[in-house]
VOZALO-717978 format. One record per residue (C-alpha): residue in one letter; x, y, z. Coordinates in Angstrom, 3 decimals, m for minus. Layout:
% VOZALO-717978
NODE:torlo:u:v:w
NODE:A:X:Y:Z;
...
% end
This chain:
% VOZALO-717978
NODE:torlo:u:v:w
NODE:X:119.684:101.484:47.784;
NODE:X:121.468:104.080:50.048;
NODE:X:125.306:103.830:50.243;
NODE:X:125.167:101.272:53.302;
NODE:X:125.656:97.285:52.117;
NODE:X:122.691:94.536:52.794;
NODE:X:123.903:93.783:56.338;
NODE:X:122.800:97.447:57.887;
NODE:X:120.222:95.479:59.684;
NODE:X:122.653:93.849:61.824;
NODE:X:122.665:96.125:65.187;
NODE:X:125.975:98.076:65.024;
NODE:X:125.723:97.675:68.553;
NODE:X:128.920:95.264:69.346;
NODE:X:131.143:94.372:72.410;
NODE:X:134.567:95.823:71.276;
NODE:X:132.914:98.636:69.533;
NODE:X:133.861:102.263:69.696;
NODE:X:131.112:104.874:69.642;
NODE:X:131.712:108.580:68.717;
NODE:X:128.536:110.622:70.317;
NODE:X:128.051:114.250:70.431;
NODE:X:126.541:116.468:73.376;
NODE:X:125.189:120.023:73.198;
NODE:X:124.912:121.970:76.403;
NODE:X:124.773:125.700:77.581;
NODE:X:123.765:129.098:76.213;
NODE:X:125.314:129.615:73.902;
NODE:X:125.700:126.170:73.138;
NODE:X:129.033:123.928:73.680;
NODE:X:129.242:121.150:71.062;
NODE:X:131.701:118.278:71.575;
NODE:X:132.429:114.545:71.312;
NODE:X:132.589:111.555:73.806;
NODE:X:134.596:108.272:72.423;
NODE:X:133.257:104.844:74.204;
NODE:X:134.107:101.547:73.962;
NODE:X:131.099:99.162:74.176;
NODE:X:132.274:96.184:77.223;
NODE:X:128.557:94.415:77.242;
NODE:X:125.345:94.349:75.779;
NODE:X:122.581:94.828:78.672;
NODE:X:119.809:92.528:76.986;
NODE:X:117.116:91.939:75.986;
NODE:X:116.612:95.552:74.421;
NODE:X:112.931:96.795:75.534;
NODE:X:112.215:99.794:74.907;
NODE:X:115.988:101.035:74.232;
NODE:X:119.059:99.679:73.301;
NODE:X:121.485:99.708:77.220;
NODE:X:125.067:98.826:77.199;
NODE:X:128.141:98.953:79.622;
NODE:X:130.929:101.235:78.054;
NODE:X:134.765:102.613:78.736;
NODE:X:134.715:106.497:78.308;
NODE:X:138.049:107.014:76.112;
NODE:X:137.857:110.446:75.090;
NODE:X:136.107:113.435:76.277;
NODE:X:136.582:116.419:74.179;
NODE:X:134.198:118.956:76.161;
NODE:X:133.404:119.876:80.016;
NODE:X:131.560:116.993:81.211;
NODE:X:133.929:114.173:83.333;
NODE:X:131.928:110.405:83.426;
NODE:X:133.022:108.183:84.883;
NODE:X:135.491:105.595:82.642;
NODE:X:133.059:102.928:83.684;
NODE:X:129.231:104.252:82.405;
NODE:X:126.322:103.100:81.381;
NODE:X:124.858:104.155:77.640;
NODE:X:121.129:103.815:76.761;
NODE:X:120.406:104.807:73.152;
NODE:X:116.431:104.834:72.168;
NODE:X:117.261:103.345:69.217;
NODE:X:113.917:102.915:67.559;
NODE:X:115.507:100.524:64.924;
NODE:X:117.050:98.223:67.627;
NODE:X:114.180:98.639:70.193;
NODE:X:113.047:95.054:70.146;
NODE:X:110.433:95.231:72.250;
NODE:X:108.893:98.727:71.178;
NODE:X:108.822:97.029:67.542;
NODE:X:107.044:94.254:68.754;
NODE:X:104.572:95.692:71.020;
NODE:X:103.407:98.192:68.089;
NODE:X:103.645:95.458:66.128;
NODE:X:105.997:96.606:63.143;
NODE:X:108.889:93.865:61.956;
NODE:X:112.546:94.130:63.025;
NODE:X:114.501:96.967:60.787;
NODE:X:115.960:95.396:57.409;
NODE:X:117.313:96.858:54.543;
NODE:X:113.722:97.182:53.080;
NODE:X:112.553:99.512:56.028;
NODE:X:115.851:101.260:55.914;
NODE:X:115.738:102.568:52.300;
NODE:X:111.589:103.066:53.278;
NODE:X:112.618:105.205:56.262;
NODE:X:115.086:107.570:54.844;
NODE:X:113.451:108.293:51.484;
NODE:X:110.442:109.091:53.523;
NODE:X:112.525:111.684:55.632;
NODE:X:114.327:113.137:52.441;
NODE:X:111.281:113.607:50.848;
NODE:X:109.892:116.047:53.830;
NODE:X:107.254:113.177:54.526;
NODE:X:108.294:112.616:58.522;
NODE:X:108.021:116.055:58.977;
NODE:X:104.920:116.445:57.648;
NODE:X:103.735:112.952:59.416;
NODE:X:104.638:113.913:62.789;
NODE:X:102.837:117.467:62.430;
NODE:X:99.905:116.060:61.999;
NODE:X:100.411:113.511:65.004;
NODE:X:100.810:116.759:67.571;
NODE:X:98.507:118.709:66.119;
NODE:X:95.579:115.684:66.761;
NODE:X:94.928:115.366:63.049;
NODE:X:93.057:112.275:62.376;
NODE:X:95.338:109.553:61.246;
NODE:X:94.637:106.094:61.399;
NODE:X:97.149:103.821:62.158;
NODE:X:95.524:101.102:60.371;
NODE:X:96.471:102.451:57.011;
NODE:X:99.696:103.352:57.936;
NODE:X:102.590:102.122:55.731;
NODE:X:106.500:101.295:56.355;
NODE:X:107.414:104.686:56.412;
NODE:X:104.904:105.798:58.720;
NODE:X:105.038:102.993:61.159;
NODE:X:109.393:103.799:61.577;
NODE:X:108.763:107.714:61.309;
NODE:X:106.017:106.968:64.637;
NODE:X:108.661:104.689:66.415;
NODE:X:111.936:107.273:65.931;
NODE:X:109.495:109.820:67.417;
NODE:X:108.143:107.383:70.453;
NODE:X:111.647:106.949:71.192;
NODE:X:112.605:110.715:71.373;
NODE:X:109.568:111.338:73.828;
NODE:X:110.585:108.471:76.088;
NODE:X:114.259:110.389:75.608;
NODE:X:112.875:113.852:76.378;
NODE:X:110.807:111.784:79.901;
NODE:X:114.092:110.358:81.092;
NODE:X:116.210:113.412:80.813;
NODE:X:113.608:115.452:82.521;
NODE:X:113.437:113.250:85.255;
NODE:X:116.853:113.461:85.748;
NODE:X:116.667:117.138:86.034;
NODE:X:114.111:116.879:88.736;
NODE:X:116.236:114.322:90.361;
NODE:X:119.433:116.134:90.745;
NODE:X:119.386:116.171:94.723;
NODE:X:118.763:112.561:94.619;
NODE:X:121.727:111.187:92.082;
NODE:X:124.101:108.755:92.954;
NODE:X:122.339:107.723:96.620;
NODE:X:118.731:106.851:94.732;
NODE:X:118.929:107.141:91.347;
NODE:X:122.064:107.187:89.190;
NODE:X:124.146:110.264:88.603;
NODE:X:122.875:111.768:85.168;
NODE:X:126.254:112.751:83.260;
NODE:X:125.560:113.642:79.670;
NODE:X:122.200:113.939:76.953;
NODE:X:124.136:112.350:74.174;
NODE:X:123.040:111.907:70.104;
NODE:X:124.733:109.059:67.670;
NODE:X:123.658:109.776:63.787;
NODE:X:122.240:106.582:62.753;
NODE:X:123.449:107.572:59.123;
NODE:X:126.036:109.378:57.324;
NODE:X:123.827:111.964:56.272;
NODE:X:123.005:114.714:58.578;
NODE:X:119.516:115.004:59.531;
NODE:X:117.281:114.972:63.016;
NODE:X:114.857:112.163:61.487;
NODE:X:118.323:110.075:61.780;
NODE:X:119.521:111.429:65.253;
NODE:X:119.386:108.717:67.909;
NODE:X:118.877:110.469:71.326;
NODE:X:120.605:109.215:74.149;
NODE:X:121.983:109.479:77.676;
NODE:X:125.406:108.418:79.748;
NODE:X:124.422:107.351:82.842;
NODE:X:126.378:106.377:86.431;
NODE:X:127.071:102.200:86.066;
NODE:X:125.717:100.489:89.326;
NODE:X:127.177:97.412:89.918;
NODE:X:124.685:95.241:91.845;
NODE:X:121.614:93.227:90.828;
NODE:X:117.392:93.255:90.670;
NODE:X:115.757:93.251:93.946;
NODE:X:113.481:91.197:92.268;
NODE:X:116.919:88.622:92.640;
NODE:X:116.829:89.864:96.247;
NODE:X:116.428:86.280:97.641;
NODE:X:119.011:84.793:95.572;
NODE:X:121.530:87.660:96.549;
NODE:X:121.079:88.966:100.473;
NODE:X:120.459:87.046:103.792;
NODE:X:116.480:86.917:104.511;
NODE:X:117.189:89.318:107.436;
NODE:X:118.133:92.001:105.356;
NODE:X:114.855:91.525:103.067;
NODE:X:111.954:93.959:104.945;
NODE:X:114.856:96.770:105.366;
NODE:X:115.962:96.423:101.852;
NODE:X:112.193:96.381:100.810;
NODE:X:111.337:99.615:102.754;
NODE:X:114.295:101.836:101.652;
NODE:X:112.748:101.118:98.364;
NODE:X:109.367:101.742:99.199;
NODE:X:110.997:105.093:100.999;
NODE:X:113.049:105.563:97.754;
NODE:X:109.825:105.372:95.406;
NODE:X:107.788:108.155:97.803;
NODE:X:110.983:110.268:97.495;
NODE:X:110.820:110.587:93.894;
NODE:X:107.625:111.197:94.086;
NODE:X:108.007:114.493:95.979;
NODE:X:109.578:115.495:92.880;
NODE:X:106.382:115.961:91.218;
NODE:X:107.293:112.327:88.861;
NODE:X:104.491:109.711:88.216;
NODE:X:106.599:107.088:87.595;
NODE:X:104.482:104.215:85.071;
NODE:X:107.336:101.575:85.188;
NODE:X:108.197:101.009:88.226;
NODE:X:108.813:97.364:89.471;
NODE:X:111.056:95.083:91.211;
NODE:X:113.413:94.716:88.264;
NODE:X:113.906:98.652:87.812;
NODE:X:115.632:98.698:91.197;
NODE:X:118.989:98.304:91.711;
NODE:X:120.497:96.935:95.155;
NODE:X:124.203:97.943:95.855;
NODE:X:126.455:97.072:98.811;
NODE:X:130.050:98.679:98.637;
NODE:X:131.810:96.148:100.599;
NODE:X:130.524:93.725:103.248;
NODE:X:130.770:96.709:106.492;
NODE:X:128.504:98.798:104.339;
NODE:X:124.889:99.002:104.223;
NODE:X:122.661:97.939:101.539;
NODE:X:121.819:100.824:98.850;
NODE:X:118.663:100.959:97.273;
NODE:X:119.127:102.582:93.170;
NODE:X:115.676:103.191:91.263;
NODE:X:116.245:102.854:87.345;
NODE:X:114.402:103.598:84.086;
NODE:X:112.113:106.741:83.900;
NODE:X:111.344:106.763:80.706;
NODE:X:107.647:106.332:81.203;
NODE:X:107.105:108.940:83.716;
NODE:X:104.146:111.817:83.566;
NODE:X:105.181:114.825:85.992;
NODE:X:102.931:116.754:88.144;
NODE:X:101.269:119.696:85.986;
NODE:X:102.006:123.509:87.230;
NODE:X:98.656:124.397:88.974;
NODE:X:97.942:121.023:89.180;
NODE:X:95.742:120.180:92.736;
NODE:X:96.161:118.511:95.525;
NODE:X:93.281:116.565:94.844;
NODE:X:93.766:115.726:91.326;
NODE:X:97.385:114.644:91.951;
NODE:X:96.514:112.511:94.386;
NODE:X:93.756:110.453:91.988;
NODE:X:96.605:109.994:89.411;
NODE:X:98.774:108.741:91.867;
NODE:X:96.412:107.076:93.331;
NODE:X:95.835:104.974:90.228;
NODE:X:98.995:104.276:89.540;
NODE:X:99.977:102.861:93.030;
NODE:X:104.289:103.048:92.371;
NODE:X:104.413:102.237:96.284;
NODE:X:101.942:99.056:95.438;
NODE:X:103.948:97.931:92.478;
NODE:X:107.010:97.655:94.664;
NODE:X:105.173:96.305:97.830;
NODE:X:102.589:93.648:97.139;
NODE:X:105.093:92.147:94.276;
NODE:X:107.678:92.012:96.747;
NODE:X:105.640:90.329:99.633;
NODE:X:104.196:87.806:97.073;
NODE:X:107.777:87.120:95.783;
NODE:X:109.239:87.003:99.066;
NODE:X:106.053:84.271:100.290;
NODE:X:105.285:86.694:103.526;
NODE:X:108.895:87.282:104.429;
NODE:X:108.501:90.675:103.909;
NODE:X:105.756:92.361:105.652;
NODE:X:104.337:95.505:103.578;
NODE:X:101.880:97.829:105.251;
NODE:X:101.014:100.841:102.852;
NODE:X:101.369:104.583:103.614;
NODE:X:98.044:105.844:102.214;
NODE:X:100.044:108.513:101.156;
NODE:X:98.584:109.493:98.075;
NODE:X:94.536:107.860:99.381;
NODE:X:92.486:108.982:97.186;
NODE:X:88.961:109.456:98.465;
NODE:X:86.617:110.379:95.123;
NODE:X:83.758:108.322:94.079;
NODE:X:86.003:106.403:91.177;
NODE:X:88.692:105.677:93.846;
NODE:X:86.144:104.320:96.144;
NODE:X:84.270:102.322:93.325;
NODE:X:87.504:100.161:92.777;
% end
């Protein structure tokens, strides 16, 4: 075994805990540390780990808020990334697996051959293999968010929340990217799911709330974002006090493509299209609300080519 006792599997994620993360920003670059305090546990974990945490201690330029949100793509803690590609929860066993495999230069060598398109069959693929994929899942869907964040700037904290830090925790003592967990420190919203909507606001506020969403959606998609997750409970709906109108808060962009430079018009509009982010929000909304809320779309993105027709 490593020098870590049989109970490593246990997530050291913990209300009460305090978290010591590092950030790296500007040419040249500016290293420092960020002390939280974990408050609450945002479960279940999906596809990261999300928590509620007190800034303490900020040793660099950035200013959060005391009150933030942390989301660590955790591939170890991911619950339901494990189970969708269906590899066990993280043990001991897989730990030890894991980190020999990295020490030994195999991840490095593993996820070469995954970008350059080698043939590898994930069939045969072994403990080490199946953790060394997941770490490197999770720092794509890392790399997504915090580019849509960056494309998002004009939009943070009246659509989307304000984007204050890319953050890393080393899952291990010993220094090494394989072990890095990549995360971010986001703005904490304090509201709940329009997919609660009915539970939360009067019925006459439901086809206004419903269309500043549907108006918040298309306006993140003039950013050039295909976003593949969107959906009632990814938006967030906060009221400051009772005088002040709703706000509308999209969340979650990990799973995002982005428009490609030279990309056309036309080709754009098929992928978009397809994905129907305005539907998504729309006809689950109607359906949910039993006709209360009225949704006509905007044809926006109406694709016209013989597979969009064939549908």
């Amino acid at each position: 075994m490593h020098d870590n006792d049989y109970f490593s599997h246990r997530s050291p994620y913990e209300e009460g805990k305090t978290l010591i993360l590092s950030v790296t920003e500007g040419v040249p670059p500016n290293k420092y540390t960020i002390k939280l305090q974990i408050l609450r546990l945002i479960q279940p974990n999906t596809l990261s780990c999300v928590m509620e945490v007190d800034v303490l201690a900020v040793s660099g330029s950035t200013k959060p808020a005391k009150h933030s949100i942390l989301k660590l793509y955790d591939w170890r803690y991911a619950t339901q990334l494990r189970q969708d590609h269906g590899v066990d929860q993280w043990d001991p066993y897989h730990e030890d697996i894991y980190r020999t495999f990295v020490e030994e230069g195999g991840a490095k060598k593993f996820i070469s051959a995954l970008e350059d398109h080698n043939s590898v069959d994930d069939q045969l693929w072994d403990t080490a293999r199946n953790e060394t994929f997941l770490f490197d899942y999770c720092r794509d869907l890392h790399s997504c968010e915090v580019e849509a964040y960056r494309r998002l700037a004009d939009l943070q904290e009246r659509h989307v929340p304000r984007f204050f830090a890319d953050v890393r925790l080393n899952a291990f003592a010993t220094p090494n990217a394989f072990f890095e967990v990549r995360s971010i420190l986001l703005e904490f919203i304090s509201g709940y799911s329009l997919a609660d909507l009915a539970k939360h606001a009067p019925q006459s506020s439901w086809q206004r709330i419903c269309d500043e969403t549907i108006h918040t959606v298309n306006l993140i998609s003039d950013h050039g974002i295909l976003n593949e997750d969107v959906k009632p409970r990814n938006v967030l709906i906060r009221r400051r006090d009772k005088f002040s109108d709703y706000e509308v808060i999209v969340i979650d962009f990990a799973q995002c493509r982005f428009r490609a430079t030279g990309q056309s018009e036309a080709a754009w509009k098929h992928e978009k299209w397809r994905q129907d982010e305005e539907g998504a929000i729309g006809y689950v909304m109607a359906h949910k609300l039993s006709g209360a809320f009225d949704y006509r779309p905007s044809y926006r993105f109406l694709c016209t080519c013989t597979k969009c027709r064939d549908v």
